[in-house]
PyMOL CGO cylinders between C-alpha atoms (Angstrom):
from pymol import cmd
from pymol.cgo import CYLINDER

trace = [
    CYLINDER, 88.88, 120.96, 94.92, 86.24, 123.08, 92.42, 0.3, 1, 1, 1, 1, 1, 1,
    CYLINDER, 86.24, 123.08, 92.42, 87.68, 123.60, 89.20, 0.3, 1, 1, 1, 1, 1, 1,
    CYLINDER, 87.68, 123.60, 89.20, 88.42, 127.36, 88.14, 0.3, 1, 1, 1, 1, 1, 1,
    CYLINDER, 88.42, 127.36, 88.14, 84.65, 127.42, 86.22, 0.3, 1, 1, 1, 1, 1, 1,
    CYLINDER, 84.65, 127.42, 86.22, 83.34, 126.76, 90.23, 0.3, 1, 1, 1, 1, 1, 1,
    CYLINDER, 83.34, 126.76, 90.23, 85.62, 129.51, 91.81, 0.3, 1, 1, 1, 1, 1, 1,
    CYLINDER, 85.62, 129.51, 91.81, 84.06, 132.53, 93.06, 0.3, 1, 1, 1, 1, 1, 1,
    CYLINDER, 84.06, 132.53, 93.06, 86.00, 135.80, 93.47, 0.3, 1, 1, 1, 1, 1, 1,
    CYLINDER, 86.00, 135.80, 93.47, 83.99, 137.98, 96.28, 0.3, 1, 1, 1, 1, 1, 1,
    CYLINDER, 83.99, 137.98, 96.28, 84.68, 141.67, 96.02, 0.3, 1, 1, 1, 1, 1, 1,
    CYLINDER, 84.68, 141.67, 96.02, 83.39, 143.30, 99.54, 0.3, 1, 1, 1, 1, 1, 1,
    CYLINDER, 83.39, 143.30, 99.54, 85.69, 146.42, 101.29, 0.3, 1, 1, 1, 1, 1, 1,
    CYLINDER, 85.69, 146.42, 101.29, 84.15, 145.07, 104.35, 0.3, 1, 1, 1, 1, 1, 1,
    CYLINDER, 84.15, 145.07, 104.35, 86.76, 142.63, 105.24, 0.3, 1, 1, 1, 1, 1, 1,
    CYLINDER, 86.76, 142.63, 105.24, 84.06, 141.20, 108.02, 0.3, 1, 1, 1, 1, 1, 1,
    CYLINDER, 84.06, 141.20, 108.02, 81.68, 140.23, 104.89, 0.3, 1, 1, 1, 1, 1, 1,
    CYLINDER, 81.68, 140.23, 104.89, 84.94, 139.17, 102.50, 0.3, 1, 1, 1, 1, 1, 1,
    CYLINDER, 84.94, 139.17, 102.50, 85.54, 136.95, 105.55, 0.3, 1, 1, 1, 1, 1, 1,
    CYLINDER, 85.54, 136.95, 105.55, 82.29, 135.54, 106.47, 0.3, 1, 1, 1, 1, 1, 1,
    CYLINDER, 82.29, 135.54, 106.47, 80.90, 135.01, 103.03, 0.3, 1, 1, 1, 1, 1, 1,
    CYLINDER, 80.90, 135.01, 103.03, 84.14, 133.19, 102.34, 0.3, 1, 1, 1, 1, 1, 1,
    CYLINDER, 84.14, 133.19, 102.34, 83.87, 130.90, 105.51, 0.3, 1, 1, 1, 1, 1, 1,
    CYLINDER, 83.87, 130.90, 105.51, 80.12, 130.04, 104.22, 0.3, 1, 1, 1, 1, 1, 1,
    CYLINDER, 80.12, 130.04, 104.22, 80.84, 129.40, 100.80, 0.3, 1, 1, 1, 1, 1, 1,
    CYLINDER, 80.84, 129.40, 100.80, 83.96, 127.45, 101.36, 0.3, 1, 1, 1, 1, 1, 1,
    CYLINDER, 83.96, 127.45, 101.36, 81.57, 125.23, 103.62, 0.3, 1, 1, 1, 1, 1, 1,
    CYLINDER, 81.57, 125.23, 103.62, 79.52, 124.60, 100.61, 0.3, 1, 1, 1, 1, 1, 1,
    CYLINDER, 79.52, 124.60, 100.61, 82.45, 123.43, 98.81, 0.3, 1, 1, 1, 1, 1, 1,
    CYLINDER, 82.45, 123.43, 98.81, 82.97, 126.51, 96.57, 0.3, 1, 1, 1, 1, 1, 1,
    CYLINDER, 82.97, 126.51, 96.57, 86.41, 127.84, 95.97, 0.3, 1, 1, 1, 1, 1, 1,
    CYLINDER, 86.41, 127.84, 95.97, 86.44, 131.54, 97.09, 0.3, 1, 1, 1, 1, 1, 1,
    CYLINDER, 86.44, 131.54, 97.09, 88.91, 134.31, 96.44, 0.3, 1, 1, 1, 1, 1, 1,
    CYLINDER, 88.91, 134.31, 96.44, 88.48, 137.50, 97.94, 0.3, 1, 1, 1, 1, 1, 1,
    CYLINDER, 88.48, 137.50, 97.94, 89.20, 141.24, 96.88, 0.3, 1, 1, 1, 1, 1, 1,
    CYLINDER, 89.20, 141.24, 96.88, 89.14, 144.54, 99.64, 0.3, 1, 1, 1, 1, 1, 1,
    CYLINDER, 89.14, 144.54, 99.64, 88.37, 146.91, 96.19, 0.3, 1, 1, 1, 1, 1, 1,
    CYLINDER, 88.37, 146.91, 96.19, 87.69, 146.79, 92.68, 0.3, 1, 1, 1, 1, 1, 1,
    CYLINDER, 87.69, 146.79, 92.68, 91.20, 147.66, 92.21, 0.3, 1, 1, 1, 1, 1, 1,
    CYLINDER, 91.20, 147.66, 92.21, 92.84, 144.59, 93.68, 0.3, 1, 1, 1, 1, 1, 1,
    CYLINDER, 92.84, 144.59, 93.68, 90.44, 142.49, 91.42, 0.3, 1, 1, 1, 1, 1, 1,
    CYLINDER, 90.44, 142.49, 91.42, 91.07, 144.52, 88.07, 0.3, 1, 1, 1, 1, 1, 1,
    CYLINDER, 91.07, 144.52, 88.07, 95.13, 143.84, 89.64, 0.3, 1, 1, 1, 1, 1, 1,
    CYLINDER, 95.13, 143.84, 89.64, 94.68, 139.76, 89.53, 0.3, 1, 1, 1, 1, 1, 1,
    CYLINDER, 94.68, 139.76, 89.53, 96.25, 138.14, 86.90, 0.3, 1, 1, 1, 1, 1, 1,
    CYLINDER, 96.25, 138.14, 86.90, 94.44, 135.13, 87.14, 0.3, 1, 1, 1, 1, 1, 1,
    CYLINDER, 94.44, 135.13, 87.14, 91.20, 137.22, 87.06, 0.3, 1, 1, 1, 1, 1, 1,
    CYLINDER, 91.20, 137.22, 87.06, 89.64, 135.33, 83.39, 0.3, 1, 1, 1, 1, 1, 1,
    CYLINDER, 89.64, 135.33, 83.39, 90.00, 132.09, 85.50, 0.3, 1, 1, 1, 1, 1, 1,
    CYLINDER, 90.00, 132.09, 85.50, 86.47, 132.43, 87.62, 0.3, 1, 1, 1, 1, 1, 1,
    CYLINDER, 86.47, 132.43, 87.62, 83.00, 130.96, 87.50, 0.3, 1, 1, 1, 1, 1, 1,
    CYLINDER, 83.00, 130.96, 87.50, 81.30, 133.97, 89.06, 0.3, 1, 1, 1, 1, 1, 1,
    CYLINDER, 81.30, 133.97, 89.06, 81.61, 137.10, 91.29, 0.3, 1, 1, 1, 1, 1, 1,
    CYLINDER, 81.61, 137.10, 91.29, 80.30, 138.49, 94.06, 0.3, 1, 1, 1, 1, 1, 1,
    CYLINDER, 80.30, 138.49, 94.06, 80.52, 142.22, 94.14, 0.3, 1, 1, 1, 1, 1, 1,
    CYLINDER, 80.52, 142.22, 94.14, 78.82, 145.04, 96.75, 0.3, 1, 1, 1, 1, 1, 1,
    CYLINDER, 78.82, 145.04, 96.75, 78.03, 147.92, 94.87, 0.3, 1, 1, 1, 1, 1, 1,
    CYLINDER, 78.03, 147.92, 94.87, 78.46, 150.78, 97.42, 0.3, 1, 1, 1, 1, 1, 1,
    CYLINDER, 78.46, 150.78, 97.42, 83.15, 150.65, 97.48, 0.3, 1, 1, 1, 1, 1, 1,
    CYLINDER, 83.15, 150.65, 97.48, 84.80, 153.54, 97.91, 0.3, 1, 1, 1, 1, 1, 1,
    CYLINDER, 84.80, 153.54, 97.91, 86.32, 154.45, 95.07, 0.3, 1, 1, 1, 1, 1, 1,
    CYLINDER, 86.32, 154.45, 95.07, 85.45, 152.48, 92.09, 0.3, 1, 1, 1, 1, 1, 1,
    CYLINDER, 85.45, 152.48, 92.09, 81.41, 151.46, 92.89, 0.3, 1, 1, 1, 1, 1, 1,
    CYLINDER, 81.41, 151.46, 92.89, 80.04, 147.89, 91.81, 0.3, 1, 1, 1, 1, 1, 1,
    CYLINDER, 80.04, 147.89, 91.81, 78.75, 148.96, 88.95, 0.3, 1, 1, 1, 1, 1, 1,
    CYLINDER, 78.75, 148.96, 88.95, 81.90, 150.95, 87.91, 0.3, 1, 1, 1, 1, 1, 1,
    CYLINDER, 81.90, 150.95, 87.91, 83.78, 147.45, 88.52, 0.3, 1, 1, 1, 1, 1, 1,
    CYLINDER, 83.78, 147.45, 88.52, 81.60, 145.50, 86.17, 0.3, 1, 1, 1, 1, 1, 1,
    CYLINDER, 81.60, 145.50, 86.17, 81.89, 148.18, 83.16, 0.3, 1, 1, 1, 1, 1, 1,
    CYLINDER, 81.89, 148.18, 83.16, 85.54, 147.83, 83.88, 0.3, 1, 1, 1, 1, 1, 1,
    CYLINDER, 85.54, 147.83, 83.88, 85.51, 144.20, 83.34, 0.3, 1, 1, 1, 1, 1, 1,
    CYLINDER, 85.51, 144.20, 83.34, 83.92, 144.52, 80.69, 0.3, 1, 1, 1, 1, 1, 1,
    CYLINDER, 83.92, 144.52, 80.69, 86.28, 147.16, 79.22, 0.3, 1, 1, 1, 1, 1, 1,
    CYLINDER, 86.28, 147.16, 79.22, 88.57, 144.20, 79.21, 0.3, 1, 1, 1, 1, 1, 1,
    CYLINDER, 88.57, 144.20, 79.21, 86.66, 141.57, 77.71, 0.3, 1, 1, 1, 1, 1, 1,
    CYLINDER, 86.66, 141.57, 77.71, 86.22, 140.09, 81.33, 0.3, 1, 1, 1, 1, 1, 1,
    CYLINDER, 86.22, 140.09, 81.33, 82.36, 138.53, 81.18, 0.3, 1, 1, 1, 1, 1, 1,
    CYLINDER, 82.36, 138.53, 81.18, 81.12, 136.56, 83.89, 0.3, 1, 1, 1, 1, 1, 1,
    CYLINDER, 81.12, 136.56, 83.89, 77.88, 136.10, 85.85, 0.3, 1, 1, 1, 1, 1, 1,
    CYLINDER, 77.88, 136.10, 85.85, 77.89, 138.84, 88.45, 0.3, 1, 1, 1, 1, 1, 1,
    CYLINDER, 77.89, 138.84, 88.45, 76.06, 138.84, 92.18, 0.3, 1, 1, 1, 1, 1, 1,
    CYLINDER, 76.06, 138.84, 92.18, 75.77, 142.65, 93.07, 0.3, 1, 1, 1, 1, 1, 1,
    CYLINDER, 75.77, 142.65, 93.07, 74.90, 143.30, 97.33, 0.3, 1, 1, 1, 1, 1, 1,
    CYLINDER, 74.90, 143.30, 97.33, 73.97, 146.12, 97.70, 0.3, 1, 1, 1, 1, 1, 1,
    CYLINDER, 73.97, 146.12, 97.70, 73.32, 147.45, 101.76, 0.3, 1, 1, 1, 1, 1, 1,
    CYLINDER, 73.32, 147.45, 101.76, 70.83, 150.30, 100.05, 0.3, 1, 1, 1, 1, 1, 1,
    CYLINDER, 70.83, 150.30, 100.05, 67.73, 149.19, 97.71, 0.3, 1, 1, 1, 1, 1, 1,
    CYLINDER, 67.73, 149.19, 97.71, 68.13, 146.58, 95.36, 0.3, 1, 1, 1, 1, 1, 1,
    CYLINDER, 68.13, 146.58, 95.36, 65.35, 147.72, 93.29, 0.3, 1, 1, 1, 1, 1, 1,
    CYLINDER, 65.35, 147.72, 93.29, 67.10, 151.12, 93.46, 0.3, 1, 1, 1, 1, 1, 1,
    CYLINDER, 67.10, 151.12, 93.46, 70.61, 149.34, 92.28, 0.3, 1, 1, 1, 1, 1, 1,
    CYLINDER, 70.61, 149.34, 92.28, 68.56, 147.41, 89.14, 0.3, 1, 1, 1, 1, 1, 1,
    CYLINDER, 68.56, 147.41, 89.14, 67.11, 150.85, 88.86, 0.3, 1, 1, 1, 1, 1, 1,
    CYLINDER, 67.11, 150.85, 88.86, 70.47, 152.20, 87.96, 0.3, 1, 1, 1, 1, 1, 1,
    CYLINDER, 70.47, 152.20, 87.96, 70.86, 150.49, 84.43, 0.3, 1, 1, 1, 1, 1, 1,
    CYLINDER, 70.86, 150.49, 84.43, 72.53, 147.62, 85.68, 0.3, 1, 1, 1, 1, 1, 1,
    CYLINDER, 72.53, 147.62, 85.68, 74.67, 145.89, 83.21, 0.3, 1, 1, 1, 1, 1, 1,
    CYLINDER, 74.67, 145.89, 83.21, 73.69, 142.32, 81.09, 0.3, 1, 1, 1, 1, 1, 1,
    CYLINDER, 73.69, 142.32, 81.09, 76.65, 140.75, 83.02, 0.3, 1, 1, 1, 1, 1, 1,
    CYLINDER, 76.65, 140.75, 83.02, 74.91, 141.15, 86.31, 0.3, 1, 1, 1, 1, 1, 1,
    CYLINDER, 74.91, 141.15, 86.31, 72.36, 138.58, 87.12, 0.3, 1, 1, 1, 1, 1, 1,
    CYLINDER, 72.36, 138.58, 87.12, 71.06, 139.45, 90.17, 0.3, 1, 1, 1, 1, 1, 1,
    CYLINDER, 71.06, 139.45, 90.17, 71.05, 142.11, 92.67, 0.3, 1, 1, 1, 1, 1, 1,
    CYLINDER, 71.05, 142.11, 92.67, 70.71, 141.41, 96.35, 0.3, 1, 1, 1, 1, 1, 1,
    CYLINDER, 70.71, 141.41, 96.35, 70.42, 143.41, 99.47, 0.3, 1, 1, 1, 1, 1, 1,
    CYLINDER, 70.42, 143.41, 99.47, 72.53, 142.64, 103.10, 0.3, 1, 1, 1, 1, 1, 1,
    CYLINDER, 72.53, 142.64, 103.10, 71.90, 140.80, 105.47, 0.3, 1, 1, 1, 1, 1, 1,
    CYLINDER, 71.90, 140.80, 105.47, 72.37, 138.48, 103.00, 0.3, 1, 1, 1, 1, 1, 1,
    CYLINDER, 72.37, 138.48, 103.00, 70.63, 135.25, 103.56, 0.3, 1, 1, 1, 1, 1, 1,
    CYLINDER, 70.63, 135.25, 103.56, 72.55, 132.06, 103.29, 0.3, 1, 1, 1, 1, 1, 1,
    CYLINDER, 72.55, 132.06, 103.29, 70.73, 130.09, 101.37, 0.3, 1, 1, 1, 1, 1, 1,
    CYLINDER, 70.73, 130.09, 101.37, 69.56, 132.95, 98.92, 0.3, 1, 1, 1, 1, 1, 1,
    CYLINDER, 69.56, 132.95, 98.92, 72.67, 133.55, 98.22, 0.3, 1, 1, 1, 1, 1, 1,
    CYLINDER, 72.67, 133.55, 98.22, 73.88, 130.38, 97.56, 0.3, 1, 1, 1, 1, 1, 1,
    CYLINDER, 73.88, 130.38, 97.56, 71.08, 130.03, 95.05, 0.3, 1, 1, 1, 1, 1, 1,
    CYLINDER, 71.08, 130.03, 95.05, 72.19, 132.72, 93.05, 0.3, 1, 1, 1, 1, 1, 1,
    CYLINDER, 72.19, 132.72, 93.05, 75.91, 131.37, 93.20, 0.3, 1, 1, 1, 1, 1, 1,
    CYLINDER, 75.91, 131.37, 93.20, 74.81, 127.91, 91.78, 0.3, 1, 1, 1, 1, 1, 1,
    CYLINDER, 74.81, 127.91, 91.78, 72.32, 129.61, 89.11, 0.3, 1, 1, 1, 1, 1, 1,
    CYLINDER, 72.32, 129.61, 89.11, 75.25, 131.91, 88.22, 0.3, 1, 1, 1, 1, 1, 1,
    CYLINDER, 75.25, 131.91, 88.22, 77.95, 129.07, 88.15, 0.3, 1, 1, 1, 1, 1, 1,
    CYLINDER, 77.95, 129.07, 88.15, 75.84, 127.17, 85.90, 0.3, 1, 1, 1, 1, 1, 1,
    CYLINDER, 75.84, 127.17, 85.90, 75.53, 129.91, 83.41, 0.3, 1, 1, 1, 1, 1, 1,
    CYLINDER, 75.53, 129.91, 83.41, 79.33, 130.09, 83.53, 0.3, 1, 1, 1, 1, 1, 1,
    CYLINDER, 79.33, 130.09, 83.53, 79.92, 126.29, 82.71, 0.3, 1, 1, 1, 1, 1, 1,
    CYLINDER, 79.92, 126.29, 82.71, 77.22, 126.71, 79.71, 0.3, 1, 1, 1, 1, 1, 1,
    CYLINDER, 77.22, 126.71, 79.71, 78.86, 129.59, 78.36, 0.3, 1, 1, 1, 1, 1, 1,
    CYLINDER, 78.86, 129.59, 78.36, 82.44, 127.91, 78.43, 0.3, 1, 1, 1, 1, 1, 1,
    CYLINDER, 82.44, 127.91, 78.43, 81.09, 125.09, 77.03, 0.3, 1, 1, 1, 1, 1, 1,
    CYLINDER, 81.09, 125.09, 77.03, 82.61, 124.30, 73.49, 0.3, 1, 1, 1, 1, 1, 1,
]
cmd.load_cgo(trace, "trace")
């Protein structure tokens, strides 16, 4: 089992893409957690205990973007995957925040993804790093 620096928390209110992104990452090894809303994230206790998240940026409610100023409203940095079902280039347009390393747009492609997951897990371990 991945230690908590390898788990990923995937925030989706699609539970369809919570589900299948967790089947495909799990089968990769990764530990996954997943979240219906930025809300039921912020509402985790063991929330500082992740490598990296995935987050879509169009939620009701509380957007993406909202959800990563929010972390960081508590002190909560860690690298951040936006998808995004509109423009990514229109998302990075947006000012996105220095926590959020890259932006990508659904379908999401498997191995992209996973990519982006490693890259941002490996930033994660450096930065915990004593």
């Amino acid at each position: 089992m991945a230690g908590d620096a390898e788990r990923v928390l995937v925030v989706d209110d699609d539970l369809a893409v919570r589900n299948s992104l967790r089947f495909a990452l799990e089968m990769e090894g990764l530990t996954v957690c997943t979240y219906g809303s930025g809300a039921e994230l912020l509402a985790d206790p063991d929330l500082a205990s992740c490598g990296c998240l995935v987050i879509d940026c169009n939620m009701p409610g509380m957007n993406g973007i909202e959800l990563v100023k929010r972390l960081e409203e508590r002190h909560q940095h860690r690298p951040v995957i936006l998808i995004t079902s509109g423009s990514a280039r229109g998302v990075a347009e947006c000012g996105v925040h220095p926590d959020v390393m890259s932006v990508l747009e659904k379908p999401l492609e498997d191995n992209l993804l996973l990519e982006h997951i490693h890259a941002a897990l490996s930033v994660s371990r450096r930065t915990a790093e004593p």
